[in-house]
N, C-alpha and C positions, 0 to 999 in steps of 0.2 A: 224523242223518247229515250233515247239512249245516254243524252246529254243529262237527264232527269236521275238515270238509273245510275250513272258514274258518280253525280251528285251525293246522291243519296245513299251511296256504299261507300265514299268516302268517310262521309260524315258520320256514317256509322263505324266506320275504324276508327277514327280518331275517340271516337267516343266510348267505344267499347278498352282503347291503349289504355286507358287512363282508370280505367278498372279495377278495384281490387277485389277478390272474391274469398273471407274469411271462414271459413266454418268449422266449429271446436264442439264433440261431444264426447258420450264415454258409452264404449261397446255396441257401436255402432247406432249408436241414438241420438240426433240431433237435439244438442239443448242450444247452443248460441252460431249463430249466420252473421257476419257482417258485406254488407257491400258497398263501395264506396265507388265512385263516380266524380269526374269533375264539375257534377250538377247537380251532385245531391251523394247522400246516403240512405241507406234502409238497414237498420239491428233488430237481429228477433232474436229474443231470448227468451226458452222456457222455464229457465230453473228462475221463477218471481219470485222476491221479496215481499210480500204483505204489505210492510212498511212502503212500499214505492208506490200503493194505491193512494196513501195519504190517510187511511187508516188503522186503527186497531184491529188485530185479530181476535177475535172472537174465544176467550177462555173455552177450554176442551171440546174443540174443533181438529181438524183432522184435513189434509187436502182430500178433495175429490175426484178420484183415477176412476178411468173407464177403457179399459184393453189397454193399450198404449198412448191411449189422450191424456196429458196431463189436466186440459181443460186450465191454461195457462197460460199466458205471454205476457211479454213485454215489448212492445213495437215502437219503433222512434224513425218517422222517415222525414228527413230531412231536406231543404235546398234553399235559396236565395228566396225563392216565390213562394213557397211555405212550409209547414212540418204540422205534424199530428203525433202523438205520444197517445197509445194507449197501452195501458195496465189492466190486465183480468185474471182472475183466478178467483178459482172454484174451492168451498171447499164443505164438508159435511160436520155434523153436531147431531150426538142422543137428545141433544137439548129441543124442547120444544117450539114451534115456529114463533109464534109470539113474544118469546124471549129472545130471542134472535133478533127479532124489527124492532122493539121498544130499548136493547141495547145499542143496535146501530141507527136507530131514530134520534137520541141522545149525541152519539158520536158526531154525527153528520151536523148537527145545531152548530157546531164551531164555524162553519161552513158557510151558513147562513138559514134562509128559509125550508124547511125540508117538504117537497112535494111528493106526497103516496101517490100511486098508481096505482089503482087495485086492479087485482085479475089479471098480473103480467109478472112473468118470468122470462126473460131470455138476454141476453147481451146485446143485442141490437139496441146501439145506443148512435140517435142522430146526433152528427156532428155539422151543422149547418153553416157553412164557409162565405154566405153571404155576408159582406160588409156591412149590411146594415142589420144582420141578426146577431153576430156574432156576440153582441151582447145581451141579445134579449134573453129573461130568465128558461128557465128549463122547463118543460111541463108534460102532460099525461097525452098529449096528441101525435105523440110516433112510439109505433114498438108495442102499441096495446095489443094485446088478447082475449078470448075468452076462457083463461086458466081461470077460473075463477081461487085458485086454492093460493094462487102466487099473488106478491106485490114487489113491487120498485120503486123504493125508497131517493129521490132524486135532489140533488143541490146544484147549485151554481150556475151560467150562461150555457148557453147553447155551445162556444167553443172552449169555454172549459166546466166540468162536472165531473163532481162524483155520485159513481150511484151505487146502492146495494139493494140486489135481487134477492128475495127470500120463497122458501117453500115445503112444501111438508116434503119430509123425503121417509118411506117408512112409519119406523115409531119415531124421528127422529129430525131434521130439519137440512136440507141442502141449500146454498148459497151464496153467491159470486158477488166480490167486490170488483169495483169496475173505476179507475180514474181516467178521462180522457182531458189532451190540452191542445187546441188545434188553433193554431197562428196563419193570418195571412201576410205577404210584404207589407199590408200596410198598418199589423198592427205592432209588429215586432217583437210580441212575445212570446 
């Protein structure tokens, strides 16, 4: 047992040496984390770019704050055996909900097929790392709800998509664009 324990506290110093532990905000607010490892990295950054979800932003739209939630990141975790990238953010429109879906329904067609979801709002977006789904399309069977008022607007594979959630917010419309891109060793994208 104790052979197991010296093991195993070794290999955690070696592992934790080789560590770097980055973090950059302003006035005591965490917007970017780096950590890097000799077995990977993990970057979180909340000040997102729109553009990094891989679509347009939404003509007079507004981000979406809630206390100190940006309601925002950008996550990249990396290693040899795999990595996932997702992009979210949140953001609000006086614009009505319908114009909101039928311009990002439009958007997402570059994309490919665009799958409605009806009756779901939230960011939970499956990323399914199985080797043989990773390609299969995207669709309305994870994440659903009974919001009846929300929809998510979905494209692409299972390991990579973009999706946009829409919903009445107000008189007005709240709504999170969402890119995820999740690689395994064996596909090496």
């Amino acid at each position: 047992m104790k052979r197991i324990l010296l093991v195993v506290s070794i290999a955690l110093l070696l592992m934790f040496a080789g560590c770097k532990i980055s973090e950059r905000g302003e006035d005591g607010k965490d917007k970017k984390v780096d950590i890097k490892t000799p077995f990977g990295s993990l970057k979180v950054d909340e000040d997102v770019n729109p553009k990094d979800t891989g679509l347009p932003l939404y003509a007079n739209s507004k981000r979406y704050q809630s206390g100190n939630d940006s309601h925002g990141a950008n996550v990249n975790i990396s290693s040899g055996l795999f990595g996932v990238k997702v992009v979210a953010v949140e953001f609000t429109t006086p614009d009505a909900p319908d114009k909101v879906r039928a311009y990002y329904e439009d958007a997402l067609k570059t994309y490919g097929k665009v799958v409605v979801c009806q009756g779901t709002y939230n960011n939970n977006v499956n990323v399914d790392r199985k080797p043989d789904d990773a390609d299969r399309p995207v669709d309305c069977s994870e994440g659903h709800s009974d919001n009846s008022d929300g929809v998510q607007l979905k494209v692409g594979t299972k390991a990579r998509q973009h999706v946009v959630a829409v919903k009445p917010d107000g008189s007005g419309t709240r709504f999170a664009l969402v890119y995820v891109n999740a690689r395994g060793k064996e596909s090496g994208s």
